[in-house]
Structure formats: structure tokens, C-alpha cells
C-alpha positions as CSV (number, residue, x, y, z in Angstrom):
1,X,53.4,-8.9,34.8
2,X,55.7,-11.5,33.5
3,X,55.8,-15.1,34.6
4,X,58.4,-17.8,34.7
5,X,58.0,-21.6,35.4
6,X,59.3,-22.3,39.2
7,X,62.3,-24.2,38.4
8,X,62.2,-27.7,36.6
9,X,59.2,-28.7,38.7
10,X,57.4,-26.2,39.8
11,X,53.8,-24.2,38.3
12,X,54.1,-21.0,36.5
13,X,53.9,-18.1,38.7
14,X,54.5,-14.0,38.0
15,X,57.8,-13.3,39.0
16,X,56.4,-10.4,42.0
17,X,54.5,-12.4,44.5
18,X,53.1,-11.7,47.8
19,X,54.6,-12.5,51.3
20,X,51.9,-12.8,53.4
21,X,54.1,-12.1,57.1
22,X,53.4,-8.7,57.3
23,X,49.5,-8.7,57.0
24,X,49.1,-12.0,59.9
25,X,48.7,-9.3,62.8
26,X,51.5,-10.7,64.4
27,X,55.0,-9.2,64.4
28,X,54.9,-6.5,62.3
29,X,52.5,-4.1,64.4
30,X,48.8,-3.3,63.7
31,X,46.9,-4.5,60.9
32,X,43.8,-4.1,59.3
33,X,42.6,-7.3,57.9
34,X,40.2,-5.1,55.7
35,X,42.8,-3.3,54.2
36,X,45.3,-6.5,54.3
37,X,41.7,-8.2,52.2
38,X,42.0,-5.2,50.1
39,X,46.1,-5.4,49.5
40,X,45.7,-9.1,48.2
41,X,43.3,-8.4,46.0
42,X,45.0,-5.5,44.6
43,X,48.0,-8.0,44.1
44,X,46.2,-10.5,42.2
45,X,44.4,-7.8,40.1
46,X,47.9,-6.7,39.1
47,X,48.8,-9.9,37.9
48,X,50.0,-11.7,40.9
49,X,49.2,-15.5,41.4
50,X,52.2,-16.2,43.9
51,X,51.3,-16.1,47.8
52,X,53.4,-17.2,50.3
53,X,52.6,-17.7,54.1
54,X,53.4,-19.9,56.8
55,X,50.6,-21.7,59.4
56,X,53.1,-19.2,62.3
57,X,51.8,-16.2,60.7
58,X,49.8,-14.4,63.4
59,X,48.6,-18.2,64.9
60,X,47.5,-19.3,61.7
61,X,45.4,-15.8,60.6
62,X,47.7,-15.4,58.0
63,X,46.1,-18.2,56.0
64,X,42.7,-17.6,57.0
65,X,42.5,-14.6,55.2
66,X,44.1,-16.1,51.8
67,X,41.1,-18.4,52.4
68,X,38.5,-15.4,52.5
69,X,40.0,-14.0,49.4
70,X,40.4,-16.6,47.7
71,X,36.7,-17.5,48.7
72,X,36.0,-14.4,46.5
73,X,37.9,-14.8,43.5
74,X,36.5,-16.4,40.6
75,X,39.8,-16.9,39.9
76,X,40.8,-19.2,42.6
77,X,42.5,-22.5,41.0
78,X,44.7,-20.3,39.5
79,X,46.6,-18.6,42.5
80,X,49.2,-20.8,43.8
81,X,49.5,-20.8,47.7
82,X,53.3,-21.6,49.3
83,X,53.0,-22.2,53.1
84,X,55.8,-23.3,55.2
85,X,55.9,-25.3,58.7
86,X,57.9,-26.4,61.6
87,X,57.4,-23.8,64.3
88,X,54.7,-25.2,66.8
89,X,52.7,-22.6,67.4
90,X,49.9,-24.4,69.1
91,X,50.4,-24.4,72.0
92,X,51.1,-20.8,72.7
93,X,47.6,-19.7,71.1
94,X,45.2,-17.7,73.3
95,X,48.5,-17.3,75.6
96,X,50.1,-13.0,74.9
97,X,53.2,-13.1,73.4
98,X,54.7,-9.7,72.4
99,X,56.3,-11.3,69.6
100,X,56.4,-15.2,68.6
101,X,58.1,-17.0,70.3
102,X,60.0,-20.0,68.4
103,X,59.1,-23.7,69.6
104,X,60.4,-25.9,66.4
105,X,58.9,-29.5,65.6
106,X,60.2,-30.9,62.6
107,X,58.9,-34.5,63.5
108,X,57.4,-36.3,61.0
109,X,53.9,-36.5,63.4
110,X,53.7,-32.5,63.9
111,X,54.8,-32.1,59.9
112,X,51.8,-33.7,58.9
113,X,50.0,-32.6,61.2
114,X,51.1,-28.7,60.5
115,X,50.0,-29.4,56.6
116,X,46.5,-30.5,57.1
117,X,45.6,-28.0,59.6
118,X,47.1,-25.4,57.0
119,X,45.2,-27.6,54.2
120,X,41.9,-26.6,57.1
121,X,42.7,-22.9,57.1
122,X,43.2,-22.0,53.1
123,X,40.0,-24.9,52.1
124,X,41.8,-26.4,49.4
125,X,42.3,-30.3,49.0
126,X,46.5,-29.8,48.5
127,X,49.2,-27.3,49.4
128,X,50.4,-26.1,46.2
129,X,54.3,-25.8,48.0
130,X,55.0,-27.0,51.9
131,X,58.4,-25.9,52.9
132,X,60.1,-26.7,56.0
133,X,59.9,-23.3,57.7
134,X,63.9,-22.2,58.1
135,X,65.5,-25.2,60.5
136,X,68.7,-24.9,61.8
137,X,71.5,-27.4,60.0
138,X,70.8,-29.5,63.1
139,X,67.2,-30.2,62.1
140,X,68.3,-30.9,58.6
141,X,71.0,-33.7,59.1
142,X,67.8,-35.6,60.4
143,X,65.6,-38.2,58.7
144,X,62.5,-37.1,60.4
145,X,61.8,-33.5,58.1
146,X,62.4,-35.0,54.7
147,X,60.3,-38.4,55.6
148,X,57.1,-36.1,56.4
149,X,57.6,-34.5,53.0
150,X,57.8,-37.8,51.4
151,X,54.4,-39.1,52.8
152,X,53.0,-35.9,52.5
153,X,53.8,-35.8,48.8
154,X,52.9,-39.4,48.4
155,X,49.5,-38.9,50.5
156,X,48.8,-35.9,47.8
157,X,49.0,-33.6,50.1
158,X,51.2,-31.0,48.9
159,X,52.1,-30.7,45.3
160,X,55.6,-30.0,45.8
161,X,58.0,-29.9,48.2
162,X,60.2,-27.0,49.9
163,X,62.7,-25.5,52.2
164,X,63.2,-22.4,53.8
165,X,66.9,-21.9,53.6
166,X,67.7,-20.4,57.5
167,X,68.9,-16.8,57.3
168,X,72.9,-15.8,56.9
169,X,73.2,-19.6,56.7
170,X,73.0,-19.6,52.6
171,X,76.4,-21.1,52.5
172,X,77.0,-23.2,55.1
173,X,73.3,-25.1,54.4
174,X,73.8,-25.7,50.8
175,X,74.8,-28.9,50.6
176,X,71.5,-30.3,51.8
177,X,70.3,-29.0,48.3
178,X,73.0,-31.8,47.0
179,X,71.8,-34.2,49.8
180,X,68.0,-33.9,48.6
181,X,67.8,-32.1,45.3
182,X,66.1,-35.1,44.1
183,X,62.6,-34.6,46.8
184,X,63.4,-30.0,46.9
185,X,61.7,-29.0,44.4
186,X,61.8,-24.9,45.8
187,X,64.1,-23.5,48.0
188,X,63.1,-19.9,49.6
189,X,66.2,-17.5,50.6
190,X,67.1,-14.7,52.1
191,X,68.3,-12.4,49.4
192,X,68.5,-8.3,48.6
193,X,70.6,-5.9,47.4
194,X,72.8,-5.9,50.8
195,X,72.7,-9.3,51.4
196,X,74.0,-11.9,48.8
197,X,75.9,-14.7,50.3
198,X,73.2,-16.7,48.0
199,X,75.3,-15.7,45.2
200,X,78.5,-17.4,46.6
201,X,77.0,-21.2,46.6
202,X,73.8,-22.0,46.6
203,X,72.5,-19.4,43.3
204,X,74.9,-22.0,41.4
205,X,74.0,-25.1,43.2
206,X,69.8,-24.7,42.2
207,X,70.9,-23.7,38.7
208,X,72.6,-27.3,38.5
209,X,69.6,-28.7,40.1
210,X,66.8,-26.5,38.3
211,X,65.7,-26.2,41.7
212,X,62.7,-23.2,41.6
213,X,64.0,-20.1,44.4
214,X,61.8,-18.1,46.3
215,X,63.4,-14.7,47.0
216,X,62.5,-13.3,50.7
217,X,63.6,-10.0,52.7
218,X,64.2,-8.7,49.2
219,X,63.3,-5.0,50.6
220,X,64.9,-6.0,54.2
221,X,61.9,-5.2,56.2
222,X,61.1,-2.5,54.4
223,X,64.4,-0.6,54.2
224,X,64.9,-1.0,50.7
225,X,62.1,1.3,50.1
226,X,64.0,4.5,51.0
227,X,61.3,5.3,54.2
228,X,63.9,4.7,56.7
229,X,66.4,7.1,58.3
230,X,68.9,6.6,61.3
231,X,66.2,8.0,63.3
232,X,63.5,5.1,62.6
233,X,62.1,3.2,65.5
234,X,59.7,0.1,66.0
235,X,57.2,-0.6,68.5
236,X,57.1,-3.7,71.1
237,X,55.0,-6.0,68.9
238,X,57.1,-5.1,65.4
239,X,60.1,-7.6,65.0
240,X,62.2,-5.2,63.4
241,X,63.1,-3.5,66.8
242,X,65.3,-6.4,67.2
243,X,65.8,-7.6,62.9
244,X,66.4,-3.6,62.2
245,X,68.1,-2.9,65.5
246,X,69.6,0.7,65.8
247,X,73.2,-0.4,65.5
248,X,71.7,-2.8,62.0
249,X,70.2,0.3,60.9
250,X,73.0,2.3,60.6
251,X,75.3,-0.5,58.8
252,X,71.9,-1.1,56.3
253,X,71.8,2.6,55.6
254,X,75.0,3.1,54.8
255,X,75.6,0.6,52.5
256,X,72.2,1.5,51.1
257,X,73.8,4.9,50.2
258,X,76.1,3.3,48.1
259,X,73.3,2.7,45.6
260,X,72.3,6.1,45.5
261,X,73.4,6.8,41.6
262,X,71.6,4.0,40.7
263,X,68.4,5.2,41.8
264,X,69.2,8.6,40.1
265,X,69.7,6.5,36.9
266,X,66.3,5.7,37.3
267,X,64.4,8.1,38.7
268,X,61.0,7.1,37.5
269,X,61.0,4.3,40.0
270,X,61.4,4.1,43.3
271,X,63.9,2.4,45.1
272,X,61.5,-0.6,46.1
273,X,60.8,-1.1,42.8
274,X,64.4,-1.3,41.5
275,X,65.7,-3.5,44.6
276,X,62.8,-5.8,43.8
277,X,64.0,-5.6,40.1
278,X,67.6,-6.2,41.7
279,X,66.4,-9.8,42.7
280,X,64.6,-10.7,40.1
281,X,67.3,-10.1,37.6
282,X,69.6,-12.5,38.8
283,X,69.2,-15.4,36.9
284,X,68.7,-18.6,39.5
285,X,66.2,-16.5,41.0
286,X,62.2,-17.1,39.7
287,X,60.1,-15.1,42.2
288,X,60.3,-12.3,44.6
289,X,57.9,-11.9,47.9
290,X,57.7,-8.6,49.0
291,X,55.1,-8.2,51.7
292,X,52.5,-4.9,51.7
293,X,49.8,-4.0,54.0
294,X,47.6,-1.8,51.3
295,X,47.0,-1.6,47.7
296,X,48.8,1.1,46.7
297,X,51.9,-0.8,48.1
298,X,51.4,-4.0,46.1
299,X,50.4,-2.3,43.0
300,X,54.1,-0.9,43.3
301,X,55.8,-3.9,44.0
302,X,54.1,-5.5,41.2
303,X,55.0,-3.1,38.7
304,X,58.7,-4.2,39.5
305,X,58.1,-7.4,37.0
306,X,57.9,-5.6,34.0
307,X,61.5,-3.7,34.5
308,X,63.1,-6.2,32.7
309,X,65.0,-3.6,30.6
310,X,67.2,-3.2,33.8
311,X,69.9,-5.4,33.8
312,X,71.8,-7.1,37.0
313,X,75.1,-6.0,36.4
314,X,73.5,-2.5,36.6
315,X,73.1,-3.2,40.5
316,X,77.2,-4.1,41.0
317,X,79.0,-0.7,42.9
């Protein structure tokens, strides 16, 4: 496993992580929360000291099982926990949603209060990173989102302060990096090898800034992997019936083919492991959160640090 500092600012952390959405029990189908126990471990026994979650990840379970496994690790102070807020979940809980539904609060009042119910759920005394959980540009242009992450930082609350850059809007967001580069100290993107308008903007915009960058979607829900065809469906309760839609599958796929002589270049890994590798080889980029629901998956993902042989202009068609 290799580790890089996150940005200017930021702790050390290995450059796989974990991205703790898929194991909440919300949105992405069944889950075990044995097995999902099991899968962090495995991740942190591989060298992994990066999670990141969210206080809308199945309600709030999502952190409540970092809590038990962190409970049960000696090495505890050493993992560094990212969660992210801004959809008000509350008060849809004990209420049956199919999938979650979106209800954003980026007031200063629900901020703070968001952080120290998360601060509750995981048992520690600070967030390590708070990020304001993908807003709209809307949101942004506001006071009220950047004030709570002041006090909240000033309160010693959280350690550091982020933002999750909203989805397919990596250009047209990045100048609130230049508006508050000074109080972001992480940004978290959407980024894989089929999606890089990150490249166009903002990748050069947190290199001027030394801002750390959080990598998500880097196996787009799983596609990356190779275990999808044009056949592939997803239940009710699985968000990618809408994220990996029929008609998004087939333009994903084939623009996935195009990569297919890459992955025969390299056949002794799979093509999770070089897409990960794809991400972290770009150089504004310092970590990349794959999710995984059992250990075998995570050992995989994390064995995508130490490709460092595999350069990023290998990924260009």
C-alpha cells in the first residue's frame, strides 16, 4: 500500500480507500452488515486507513458500523474517517422509502447539527474531514454552508474542511475552489476512466491550491469491473436502476470496450484494478474510494496502490 499526504493540509492516508455507500443498507440492495464488518476490516488489514461515509448513508448505519469496527481495532487513531452532510435525512427515518429521497439543509443550524450527530455515531471527539455533501451551485453562492464549516472548524469539531463537488458539474463549480481555497482543504469528485471533465478545470485548479482530491465513482457503480453486460439489471431498492439506466449502460459499455487492449496489456489484473490504477495516476488526484461489500473485493481494490509501474498516459485511447 502506498500513502501520500492529502494535499497541503491534509493527514497521510493510502492512496486505495474505502467508500462506505454501498455497505449502509440503503440504495445499493441487500447487505450483510457481518460481511460489510468483515469487508472493512479486510480493508484496513490491507493497508487502508481512508474511509469515507456520509450521516445519509442507510439513515446514518453507514457510520454506525465504522464505529463497531473501529471499536475493535487497536488501531483506531490511526484510520482517518471523511463524512459529508447536507441531506436532511431526519426526518424521513422510520418512514419506507425505496430509495432516499433528497431533502438538502445546508444552513448553518442543520450543518452543525449534522456533524455532531455524525461526531455521536462514529464515538470520536472530531471528524477527521466534514464535506458539504454535493450542493447544487445554488447552495454554494451562499454564506450559510461555508459559515458552519468555519465554526465547526473553529469549535474543533472537524479537523478539516471539505466539499463534495456535485456530479457532471466539475467544470461549471470550480470556481468556488478559487472563491474558498483558503477554508477547502479536500475536494471529493466524480472521476473514472469514462468520465473526466475533472481533467478540463478543476484537476489544475487544486494543483494551484494544493487542495487534497478525493476520487469517487472511480469504478462507476461497479461497471469498471468488467461484471456488467447490456443485459444487467437492478432491483427497486439499488440506485443504479436509474444511475446505470439501460440506455447509460449501453453508452458506458461501449466506451468501456475501447479500453479493451489495455486490459490485455495487463492481463494479471483485472479491470477494477487497472481503472482504480487509472485514477490514482493522475497526478492532482491523492486517494481513490471504491466501495466493496466483502473481503475478497477490498483486498482487490487495495492491491490497485501498488501498480505504480502503470503509467497515466497508458490509459489515453
Amino acid at each position: 500500500m502506498k500513502y501520500k499526504k492529502l494535499g497541503s493540509k491534509g493527514p497521510k492516508i493510502s492512496t486505495v480507500g474505502f467508500g462506505a455507500w454501498g455497505i449502509s443498507g440503503r440504495d445499493w440492495g441487500k447487505t450483510d452488515d457481518t460481511k460489510s464488518i468483515k469487508a472493512i476490516h479486510a480493508a484496513l488489514d490491507a493497508g487502508v486507513n481512508f474511509i469515507d461515509t456520509a450521516d445519509v448513508y442507510g439513515f446514518g448505519h453507514s457510520e454506525e458500523l465504522i464505529r463497531k469496527v473501529l471499536d475493535e481495532r487497536s488501531d483506531k487513531d490511526n484510520i482517518i474517517i471523511a463524512s459529508k452532510a447536507g441531506n436532511n435525512f431526519y426526518p424521513f427515518i422510520n418512514q419506507n422509502h425505496t430509495i432516499t429521497p433528497a431533502n438538502n439543509d445546508y444552513s448553518v443550524k442543520h450543518l452543525i447539527f449534522a456533524a455532531e450527530q455524525s461526531l455521536k455515531r462514529l464515538n470520536v471527539e472530531a471528524l477527521d474531514i466534514l464535506q458539504l455533501h454535493s450542493p447544487g451551485l445554488d447552495i454554494l453562492e451562499q454564506d450559510e454552508p461555508w459559515m458552519a464549516l468555519e465554526k465547526l472548524k473553529a469549535e474543533g469539531k472537524i479537523k478539516h474542511a471539505g466539499w463534495s463537488v456535485q456530479s457532471f458539474e466539475e467544470t461549471s463549480q470550480a470556481h468556488i475552489l478559487e472563491r474558498h481555497h483558503e477554508l477547502i482543504d479536500v475536494i471529493q469528485v466524480r472521476y473514472n476512466l469514462l468520465e473526466r471533465e475533472a481533467e478540463k478545470v478543476l484537476f489544475p485548479m487544486t494543483q494551484k491550491y494544493r487542495t487534497g482530491v478525493i476520487v469517487r465513482i472511480p469504478l462507476l457503480f461497479g461497471l469498471l469491473s468488467g461484471k456488467f453486460n447490456h443485459k444487467s439489471t437492478f432491483g427497486e431498492n439499488d440506485h443504479r436502476r436509474f444511475n446505470l439506466s439501460p440506455e447509460k449502460l449501453n453508452r458506458y459499455l461501449t466506451d468501456f470496450a475501447d479500453y479493451k487492449s489495455l486490459f490485455e496489456k495487463h492481463p494479471d489484473y483485472s479491470p477494477a484494478q487497472l481503472s482504480l490504477r487509472f485514477c490514482i495516476s493522475h497526478p492532482a488526484c491523492h486517494v481513490v474510494i471504491p466501495g466493496g461489500k466483502t473481503p475478497e473485493q477490498v483486498r482487490e481494490n487495495a492491491a490497485a496502490s501498488d501498480l505504480d509501474f502503470i503509467a497515466y498516459n497508458e490509459f489515453q485511447k
